[in-house]
C-alpha positions in Angstrom: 102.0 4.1 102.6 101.0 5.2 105.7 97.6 4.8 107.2 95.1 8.0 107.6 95.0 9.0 111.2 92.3 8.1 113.2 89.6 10.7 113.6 89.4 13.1 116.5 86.2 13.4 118.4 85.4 17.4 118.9 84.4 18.4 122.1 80.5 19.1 123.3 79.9 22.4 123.9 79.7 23.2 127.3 76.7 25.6 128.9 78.0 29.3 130.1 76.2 32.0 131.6 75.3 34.4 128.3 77.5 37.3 128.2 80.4 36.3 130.7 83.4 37.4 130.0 87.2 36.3 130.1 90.1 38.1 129.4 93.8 37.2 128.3 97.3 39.5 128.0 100.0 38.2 126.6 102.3 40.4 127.9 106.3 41.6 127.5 109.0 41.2 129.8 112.4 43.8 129.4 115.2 44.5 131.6 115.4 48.1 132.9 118.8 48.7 131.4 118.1 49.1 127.2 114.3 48.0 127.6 114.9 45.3 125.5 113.2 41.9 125.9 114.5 39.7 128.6 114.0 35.8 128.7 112.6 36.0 133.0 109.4 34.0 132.4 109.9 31.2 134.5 111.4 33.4 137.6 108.0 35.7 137.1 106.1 32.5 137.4 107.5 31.0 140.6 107.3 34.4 142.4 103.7 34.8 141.1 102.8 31.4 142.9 103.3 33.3 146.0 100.3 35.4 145.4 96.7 34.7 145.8 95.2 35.9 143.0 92.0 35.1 140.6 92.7 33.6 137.0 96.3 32.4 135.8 99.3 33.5 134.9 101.0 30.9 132.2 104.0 30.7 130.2 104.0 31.4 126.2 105.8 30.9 123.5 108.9 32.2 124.2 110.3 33.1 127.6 110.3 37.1 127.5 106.0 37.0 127.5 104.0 35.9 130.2 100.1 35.2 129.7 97.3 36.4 132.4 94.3 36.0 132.8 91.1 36.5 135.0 88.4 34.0 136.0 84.6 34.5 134.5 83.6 37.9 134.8 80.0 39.2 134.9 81.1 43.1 133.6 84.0 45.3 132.4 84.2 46.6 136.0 85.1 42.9 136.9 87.8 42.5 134.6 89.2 45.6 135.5 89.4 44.9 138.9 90.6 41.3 138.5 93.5 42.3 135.9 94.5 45.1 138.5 95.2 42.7 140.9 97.1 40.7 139.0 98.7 43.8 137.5 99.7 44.8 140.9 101.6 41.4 141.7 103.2 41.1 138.5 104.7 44.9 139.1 105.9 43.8 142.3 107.5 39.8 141.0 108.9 42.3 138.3 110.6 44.8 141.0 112.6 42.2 142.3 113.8 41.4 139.3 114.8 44.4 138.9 113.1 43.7 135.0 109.4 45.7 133.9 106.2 44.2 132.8 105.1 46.3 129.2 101.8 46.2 127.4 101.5 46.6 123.4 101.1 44.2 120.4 105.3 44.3 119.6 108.3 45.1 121.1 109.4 47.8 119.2 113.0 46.2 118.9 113.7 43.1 119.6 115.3 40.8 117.5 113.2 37.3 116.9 116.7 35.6 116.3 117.2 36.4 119.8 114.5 35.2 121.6 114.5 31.5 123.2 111.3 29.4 123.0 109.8 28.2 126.2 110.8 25.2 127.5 107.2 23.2 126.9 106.4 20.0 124.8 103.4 22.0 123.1 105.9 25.1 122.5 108.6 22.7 121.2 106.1 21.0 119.3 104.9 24.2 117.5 108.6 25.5 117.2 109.8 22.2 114.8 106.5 22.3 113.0 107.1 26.5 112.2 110.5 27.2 112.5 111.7 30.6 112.7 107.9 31.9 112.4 107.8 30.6 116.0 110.3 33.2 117.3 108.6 35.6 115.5 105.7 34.8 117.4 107.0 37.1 120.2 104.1 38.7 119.7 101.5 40.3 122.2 97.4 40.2 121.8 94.0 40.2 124.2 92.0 37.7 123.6 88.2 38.5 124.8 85.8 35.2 126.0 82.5 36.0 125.6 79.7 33.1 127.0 77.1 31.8 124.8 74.2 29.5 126.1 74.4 26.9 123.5 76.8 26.2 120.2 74.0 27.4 117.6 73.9 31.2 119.0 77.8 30.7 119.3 78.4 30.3 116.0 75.7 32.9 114.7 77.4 35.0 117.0 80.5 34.5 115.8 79.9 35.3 112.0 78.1 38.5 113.0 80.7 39.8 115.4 83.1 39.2 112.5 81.9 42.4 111.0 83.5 44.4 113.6 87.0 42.6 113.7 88.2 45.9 112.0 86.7 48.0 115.0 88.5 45.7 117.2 91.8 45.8 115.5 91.6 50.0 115.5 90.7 50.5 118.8 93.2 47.9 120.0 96.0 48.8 117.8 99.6 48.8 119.5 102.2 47.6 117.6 103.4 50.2 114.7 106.8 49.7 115.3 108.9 46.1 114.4 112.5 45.2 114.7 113.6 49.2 115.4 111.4 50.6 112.6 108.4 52.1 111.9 106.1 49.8 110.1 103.2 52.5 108.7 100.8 50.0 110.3 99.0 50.6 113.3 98.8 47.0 114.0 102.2 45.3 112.8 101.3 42.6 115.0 98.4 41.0 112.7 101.1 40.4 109.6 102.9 37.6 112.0 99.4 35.9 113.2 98.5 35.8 109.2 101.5 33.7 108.2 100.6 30.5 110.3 98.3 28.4 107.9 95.3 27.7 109.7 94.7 31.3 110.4 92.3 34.0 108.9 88.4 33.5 109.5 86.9 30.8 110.7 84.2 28.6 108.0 80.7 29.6 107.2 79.0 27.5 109.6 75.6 28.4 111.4 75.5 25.1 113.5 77.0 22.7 115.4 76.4 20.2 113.2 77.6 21.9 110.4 81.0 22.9 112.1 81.4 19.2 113.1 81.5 17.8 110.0 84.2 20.5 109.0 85.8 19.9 112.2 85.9 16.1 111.2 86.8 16.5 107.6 90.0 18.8 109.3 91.2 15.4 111.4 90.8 13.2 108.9 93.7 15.3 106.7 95.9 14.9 110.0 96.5 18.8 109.8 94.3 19.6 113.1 94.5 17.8 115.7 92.3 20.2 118.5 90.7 23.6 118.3 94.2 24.9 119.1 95.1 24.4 116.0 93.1 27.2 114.4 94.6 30.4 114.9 91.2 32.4 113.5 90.6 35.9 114.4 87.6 35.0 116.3 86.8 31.1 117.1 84.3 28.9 119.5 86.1 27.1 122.3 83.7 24.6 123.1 85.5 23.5 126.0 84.4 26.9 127.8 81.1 27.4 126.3 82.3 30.8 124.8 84.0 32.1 121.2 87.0 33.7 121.4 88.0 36.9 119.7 91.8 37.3 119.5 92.7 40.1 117.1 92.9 42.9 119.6 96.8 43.7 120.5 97.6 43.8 124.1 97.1 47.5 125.5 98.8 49.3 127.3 97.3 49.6 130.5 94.9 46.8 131.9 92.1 49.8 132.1 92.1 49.9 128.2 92.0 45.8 128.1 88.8 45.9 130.2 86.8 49.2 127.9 87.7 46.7 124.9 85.7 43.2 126.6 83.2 45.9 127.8 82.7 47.1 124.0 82.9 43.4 123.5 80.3 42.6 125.7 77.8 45.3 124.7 78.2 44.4 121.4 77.6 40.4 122.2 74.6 41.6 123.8 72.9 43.4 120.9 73.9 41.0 118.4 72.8 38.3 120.5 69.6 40.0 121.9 68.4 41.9 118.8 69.7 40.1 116.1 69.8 43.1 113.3 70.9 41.3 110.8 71.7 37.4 109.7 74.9 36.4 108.6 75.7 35.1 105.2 78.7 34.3 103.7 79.1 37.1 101.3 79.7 39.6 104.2 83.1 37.9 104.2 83.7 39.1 100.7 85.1 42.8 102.2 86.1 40.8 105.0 90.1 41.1 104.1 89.9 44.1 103.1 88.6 45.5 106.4 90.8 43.7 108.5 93.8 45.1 106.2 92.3 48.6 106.3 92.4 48.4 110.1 95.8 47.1 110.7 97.2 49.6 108.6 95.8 52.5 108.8 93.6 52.1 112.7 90.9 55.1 112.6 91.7 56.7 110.3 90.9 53.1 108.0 87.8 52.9 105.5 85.3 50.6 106.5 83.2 48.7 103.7 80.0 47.6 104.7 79.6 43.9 103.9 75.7 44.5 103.3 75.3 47.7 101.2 79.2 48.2 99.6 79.2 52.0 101.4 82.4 53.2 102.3 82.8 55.1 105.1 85.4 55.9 107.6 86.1 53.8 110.2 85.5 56.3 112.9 82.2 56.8 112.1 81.0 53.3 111.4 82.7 52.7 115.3 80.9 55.9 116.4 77.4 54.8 114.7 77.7 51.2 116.5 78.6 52.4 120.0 75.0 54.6 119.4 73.5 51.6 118.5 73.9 49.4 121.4 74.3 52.2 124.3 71.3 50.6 125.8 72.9 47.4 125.8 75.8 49.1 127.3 74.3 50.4 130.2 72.3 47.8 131.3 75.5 45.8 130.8 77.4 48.1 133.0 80.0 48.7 130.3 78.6 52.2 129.7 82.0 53.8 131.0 84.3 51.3 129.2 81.6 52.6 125.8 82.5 56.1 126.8 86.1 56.1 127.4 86.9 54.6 124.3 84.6 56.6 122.3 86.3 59.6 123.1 89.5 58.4 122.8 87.6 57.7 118.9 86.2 61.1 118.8 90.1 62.5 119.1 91.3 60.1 116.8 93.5 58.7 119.7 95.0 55.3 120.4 97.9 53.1 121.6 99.7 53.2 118.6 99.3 57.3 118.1 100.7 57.5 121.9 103.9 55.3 120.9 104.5 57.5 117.6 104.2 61.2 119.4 106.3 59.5 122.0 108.8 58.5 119.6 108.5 61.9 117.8 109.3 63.5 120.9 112.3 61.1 122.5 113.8 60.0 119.4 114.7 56.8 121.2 112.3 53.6 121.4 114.0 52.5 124.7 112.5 55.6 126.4 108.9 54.7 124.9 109.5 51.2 126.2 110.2 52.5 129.8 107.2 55.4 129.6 105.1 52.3 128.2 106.3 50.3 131.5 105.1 53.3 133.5 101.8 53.2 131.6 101.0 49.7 132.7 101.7 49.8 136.2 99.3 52.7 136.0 101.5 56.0 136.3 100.0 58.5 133.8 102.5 60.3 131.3 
């Protein structure tokens, strides 16, 4: 018999200005001959040393994406400007490669049999414990950082941002299309993040405390080891005094990215500030549902509201919200990231409608790939 493992110690939670924001894209790299994925991570990496640039730029899980990121941001304006610059380095890297950088939550063709898993111990780790699920984690999402000043208003935070996980995942949506077909979903993306085990919604905790005894009862089984190990649509990272929301797909252009941790933001802020309601854990009994609704069907999705049972569409529960913290919003700055996407709502418009009517025109996903590479290094089609 082997002895239980010895329990891990979580991480304090560490003090962050309130509202700050970070930002990740995972991101796709494709050669500029079929548009296909092409395993150049590590040569993107070494010419992106050569640039001086804010955040990071990492490897993932297999060596066709790339990660960046951007340092703590005050605003959406911040974000943009610090994913444009490193935007702006990646396209050129990329040039000489003579390979594109592509935004969007799947690559509409690749095979996952193909792809090659990046040569890391944590990567290797994760690739014997999942197997081929691994591979088919050549997948591409945003992850949004938002700062909370202690671990009690991260965690209330947390369970009342969860609400809007379905707005996230329409106005995000970017991925309808999955090994050459046409999935029905808007978000395709979200069916591969839901087959890893400790995935899904985080527990009903309020406090600290609370989450570290479930945090400790976790290490005890030997199934988590850190918070890495939860792949939850939204969770706290303690280590950067924020929670992290990571159910958005990646966009296609870095000016969409920073309108969504602008929305974010905004809606932090009036959650945070005015507290409307208190969380409980029946509001995750539509919780599913929603998130389903969303992936599926994007705007055009019903939305059940956890407190009352209405049904409504999900365009106008989005549209109701974004009246409801405008004020946040502009003080916040993010009143043009609020507006931009709000009338890309009001025309029932996003990334995974531009992919479709792309495809409905070209009849060819390697041409949406390469307009979709256009897209990101911020030529309008």
């Amino acid at each position: 018999m082997t002895e239980a493992p010895n329990p891990i110690a979580l991480e304090p939670f560490q003090k962050s200005g309130a509202l700050s924001l970070g930002v990740e894209l995972e991101l796709q790299l494709v050669n500029t001959h079929d548009y296909d994925l092409a395993p150049y991570a590590s040569d993107m990496l070494r010419l992106m040393k050569k640039h001086d640039l804010p955040g990071s730029v990492v490897p993932e899980m297999t060596s066709s994406m790339i990660e960046i990121s951007t340092g703590v941001c005050q605003s959406s304006s911040e974000v943009l400007g610090q994913l444009s610059q490193i935007r702006d380095a990646l396209v050129k890297s990329a040039d000489k490669l003579n390979i594109a950088v592509v935004g969007g939550g799947t690559h509409p063709f690749q095979q996952w049999h193909e792809q090659r898993i990046y040569d890391k111990p944590r990567f290797r780790e994760l690739s014997e414990l999942y197997g081929y699920l691994s591979k088919q984690f050549t997948i591409f999402g945003q992850h949004v950082h938002v700062g909370c000043p202690d671990a009690d208003t991260a965690l209330r935070l947390l369970h009342r941002m969860s609400r809007y996980i379905p707005h996230f995942i329409a106005l995000s949506a970017s991925s309808p299309y999955v090994q050459g077909q046409d999935t029905a979903f808007d978000s395709a993306r979200l069916n591969s993040v839901f087959a890893f085990p400790l995935s899904g919604r985080a527990p009903f905790a309020l406090t600290w405390d609370e989450f570290t005894v479930y945090f400790n009862k976790m290490t005890h089984t030997g199934v988590v080891k850190s918070m890495k190990d939860f792949y939850w649509d939204i969770r706290p990272k303690p280590e950067f005094g924020t929670i992290e929301i990571r159910v958005f797909d990646t966009p296609l252009t870095v000016e969409r990215a920073a309108a969504l941790a602008g929305y974010v933001q905004a809606l932090a802020s009036w959650l945070m500030e005015d507290q409307p309601f208190m969380p409980q854990e029946d509001d995750y009994l539509v919780y599913t549902y929603n998130r389903f609704q969303a992936c599926r069907f994007g705007l055009d999705a019903v939305y059940v509201d956890p407190a009352s049972g209405e049904h409504m569409p999900m365009r106008e529960h989005i549209l109701l919200t974004m009246h409801k913290i405008h004020d946040h919003a502009t003080r916040l700055g993010a009143g043009a990231a609020v507006q931009m996407l709000r009338a890309d709502v009001n025309r029932n418009h996003n990334d995974a409608r531009w992919l479709r009517e792309l495809q409905g025109q070209e009849r060819l996903l390697a041409e949406v790939i390469r307009r979709a590479a256009r897209s990101f290094r911020g030529h309008a089609d």
